[in-house]
C-alpha positions in Angstrom: 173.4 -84.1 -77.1 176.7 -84.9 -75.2 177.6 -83.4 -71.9 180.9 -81.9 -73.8 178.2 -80.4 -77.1 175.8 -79.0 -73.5 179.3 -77.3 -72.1 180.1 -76.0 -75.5 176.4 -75.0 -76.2 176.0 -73.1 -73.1 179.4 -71.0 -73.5 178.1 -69.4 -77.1 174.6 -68.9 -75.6 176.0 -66.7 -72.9 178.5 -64.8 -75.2 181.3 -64.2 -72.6 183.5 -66.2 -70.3 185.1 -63.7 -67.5 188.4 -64.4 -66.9 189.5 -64.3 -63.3 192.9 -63.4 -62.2 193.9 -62.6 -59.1 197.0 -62.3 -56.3 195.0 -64.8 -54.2 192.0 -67.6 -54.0 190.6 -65.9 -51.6 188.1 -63.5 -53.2 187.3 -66.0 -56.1 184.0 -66.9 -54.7 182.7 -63.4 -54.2 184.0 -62.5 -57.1 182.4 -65.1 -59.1 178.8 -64.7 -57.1 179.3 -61.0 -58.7 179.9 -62.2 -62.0 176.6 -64.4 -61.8 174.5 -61.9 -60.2 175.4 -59.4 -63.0 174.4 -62.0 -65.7 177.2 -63.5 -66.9 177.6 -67.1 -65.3 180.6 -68.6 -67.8 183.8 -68.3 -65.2 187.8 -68.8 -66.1 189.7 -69.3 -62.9 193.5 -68.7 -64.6 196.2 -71.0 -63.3 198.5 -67.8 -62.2 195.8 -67.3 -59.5 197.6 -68.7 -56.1 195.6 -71.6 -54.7 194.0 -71.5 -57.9 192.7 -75.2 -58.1 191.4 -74.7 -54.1 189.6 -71.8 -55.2 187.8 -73.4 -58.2 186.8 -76.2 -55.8 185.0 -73.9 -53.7 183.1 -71.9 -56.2 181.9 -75.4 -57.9 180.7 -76.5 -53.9 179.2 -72.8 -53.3 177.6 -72.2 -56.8 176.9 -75.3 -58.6 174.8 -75.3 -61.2 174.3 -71.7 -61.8 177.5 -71.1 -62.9 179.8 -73.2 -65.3 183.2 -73.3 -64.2 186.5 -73.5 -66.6 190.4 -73.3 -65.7 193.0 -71.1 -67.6 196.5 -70.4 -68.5 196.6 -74.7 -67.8 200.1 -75.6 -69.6 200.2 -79.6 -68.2 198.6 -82.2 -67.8 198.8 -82.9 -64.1 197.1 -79.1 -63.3 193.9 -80.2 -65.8 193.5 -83.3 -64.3 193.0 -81.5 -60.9 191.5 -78.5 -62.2 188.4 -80.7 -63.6 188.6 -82.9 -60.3 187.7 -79.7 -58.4 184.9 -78.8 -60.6 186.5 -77.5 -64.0 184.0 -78.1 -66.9 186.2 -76.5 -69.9 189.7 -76.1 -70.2 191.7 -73.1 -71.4 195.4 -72.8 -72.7 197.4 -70.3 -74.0 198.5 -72.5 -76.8 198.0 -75.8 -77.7 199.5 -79.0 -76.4 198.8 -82.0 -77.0 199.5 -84.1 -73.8 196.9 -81.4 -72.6 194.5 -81.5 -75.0 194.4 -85.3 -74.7 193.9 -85.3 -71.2 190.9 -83.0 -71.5 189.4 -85.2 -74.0 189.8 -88.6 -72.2 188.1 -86.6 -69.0 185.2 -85.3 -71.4 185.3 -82.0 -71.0 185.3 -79.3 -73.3 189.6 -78.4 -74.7 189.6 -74.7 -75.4 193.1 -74.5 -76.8 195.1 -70.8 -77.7 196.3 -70.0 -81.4 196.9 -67.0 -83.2 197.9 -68.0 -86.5 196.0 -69.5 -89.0 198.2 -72.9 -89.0 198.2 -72.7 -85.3 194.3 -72.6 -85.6 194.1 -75.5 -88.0 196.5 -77.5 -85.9 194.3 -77.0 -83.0 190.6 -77.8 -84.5 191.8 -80.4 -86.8 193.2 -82.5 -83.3 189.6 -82.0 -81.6 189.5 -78.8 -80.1 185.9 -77.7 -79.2 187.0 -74.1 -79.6 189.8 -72.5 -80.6 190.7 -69.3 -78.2 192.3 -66.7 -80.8 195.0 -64.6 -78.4 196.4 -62.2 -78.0 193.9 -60.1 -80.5 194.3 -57.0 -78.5 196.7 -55.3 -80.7 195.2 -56.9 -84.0 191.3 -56.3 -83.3 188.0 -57.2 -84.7 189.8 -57.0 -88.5 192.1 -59.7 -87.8 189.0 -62.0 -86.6 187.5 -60.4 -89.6 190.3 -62.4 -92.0 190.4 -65.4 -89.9 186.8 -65.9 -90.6 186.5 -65.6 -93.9 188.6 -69.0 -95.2 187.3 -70.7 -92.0 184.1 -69.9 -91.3 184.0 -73.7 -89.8 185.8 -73.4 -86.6 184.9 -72.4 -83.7 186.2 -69.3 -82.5 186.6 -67.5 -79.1 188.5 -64.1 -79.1 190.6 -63.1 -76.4 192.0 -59.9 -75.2 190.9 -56.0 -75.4 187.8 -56.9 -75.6 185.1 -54.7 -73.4 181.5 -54.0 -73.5 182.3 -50.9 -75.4 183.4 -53.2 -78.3 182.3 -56.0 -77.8 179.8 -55.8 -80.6 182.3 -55.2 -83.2 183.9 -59.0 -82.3 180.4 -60.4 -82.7 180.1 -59.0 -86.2 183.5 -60.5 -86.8 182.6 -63.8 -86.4 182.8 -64.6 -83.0 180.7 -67.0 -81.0 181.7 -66.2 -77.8 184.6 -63.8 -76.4 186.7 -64.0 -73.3 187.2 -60.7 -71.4 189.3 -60.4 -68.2 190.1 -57.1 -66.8 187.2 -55.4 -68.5 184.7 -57.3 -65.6 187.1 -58.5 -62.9 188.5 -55.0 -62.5 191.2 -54.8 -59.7 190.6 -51.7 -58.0 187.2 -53.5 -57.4 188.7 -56.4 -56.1 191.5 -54.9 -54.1 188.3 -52.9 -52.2 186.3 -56.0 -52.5 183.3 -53.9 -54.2 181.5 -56.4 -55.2 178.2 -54.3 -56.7 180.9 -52.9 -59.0 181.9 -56.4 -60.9 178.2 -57.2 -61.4 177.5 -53.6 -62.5 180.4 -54.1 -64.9 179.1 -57.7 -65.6 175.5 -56.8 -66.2 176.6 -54.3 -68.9 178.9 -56.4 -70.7 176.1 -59.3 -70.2 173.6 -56.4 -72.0 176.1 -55.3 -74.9 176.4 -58.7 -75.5 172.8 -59.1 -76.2 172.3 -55.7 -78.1 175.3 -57.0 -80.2 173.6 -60.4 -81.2 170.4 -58.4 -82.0 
């Protein structure tokens, strides 16, 4: 098994990667020692984060191994090359380009590219892509996903937005592998008072409806 199949492999066995957005890098460590601590170690540091690149630096140096580390919201190739130089093991894009995509690939690490449409989807898994984020799904939900599946149960797909541990289930009976959830666990009243204890509460109950979902 390849190092990009391992990365791959280890994002559908935990079910969730938290999204991370924030006015500053400053709290990104805490916040992702919360995440871990509440069970849910798969960690998207978004590009719109100030210092964003800094910050995944540190939390690669501070958490290692226990937690794998992606970057989001990465729209060039210049920011994914120092993304994954700072620690960055999968790569996340609101859409797919290819002078991106590329430059994940020749790096070897795993191209999560966006798409909504079918053809966008195609386009994106037919190039390579190791998964295919599905976004925005808020306003469609689990039906859309539902659809999707059903003429390509092949890909790979990760749904993204309004997804919480309240409903969580119904994206797993959709067809999903794994789902990306952002405000749902980095909530930012919690961050804003820097409580901690309430992102891993919030993480370890996502983290459980996750695994009640799969069961």
């Amino acid at each position: 098994m390849n190092q990009r199949t391992k990365i791959v492999q280890r994002l559908m066995d935990g079910g969730v990667v938290a999204i991370i957005r924030t006015g500053s890098s400053e709290p990104l460590i805490d916040i992702a020692r919360a995440l871990v601590a509440g069970g849910i170690t798969s960690i998207e540091v978004t590009m719109t984060t100030p210092g964003a690149v800094a910050g995944i630096g540190r939390i690669a140096e501070g958490l290692g191994d226990s937690v794998l580390l992606g970057v989001g919201t990465v729209l060039d190739s210049k920011t994914c090359r120092e993304a994954v130089n700072a620690g960055a093991q999968f790569v996340v894009s609101p859409g797919f380009d290819e002078a991106v995509h590329a430059t994940v690939k020749e790096m070897q690490k795993v191209s999560i590219p966006g798409a909504l449409t079918p053809t966008e989807i195609l386009r994106a898994w037919t190039a390579g892509a190791d998964l295919v984020k599905v976004f925005p799904l808020g306003p469609l939900g689990p039906g859309y996903l539902r659809e999707l599946m059903a003429p390509l149960p092949h890909v790979k797909l990760m749904p993204t937005g309004g997804i919480d541990a309240a409903n969580v289930g119904e994206w797993f009976r959709a067809g999903a592998l794994c789902v990306g959830a952002g405000a749902a666990l980095v909530n930012r009243e919690a961050v804003a008072k820097r409580d901690w204890g309430a992102i891993t509460e919030r993480a370890r109950v996502f983290a459980r409806a996750v695994a009640d979902a799969r069961h």
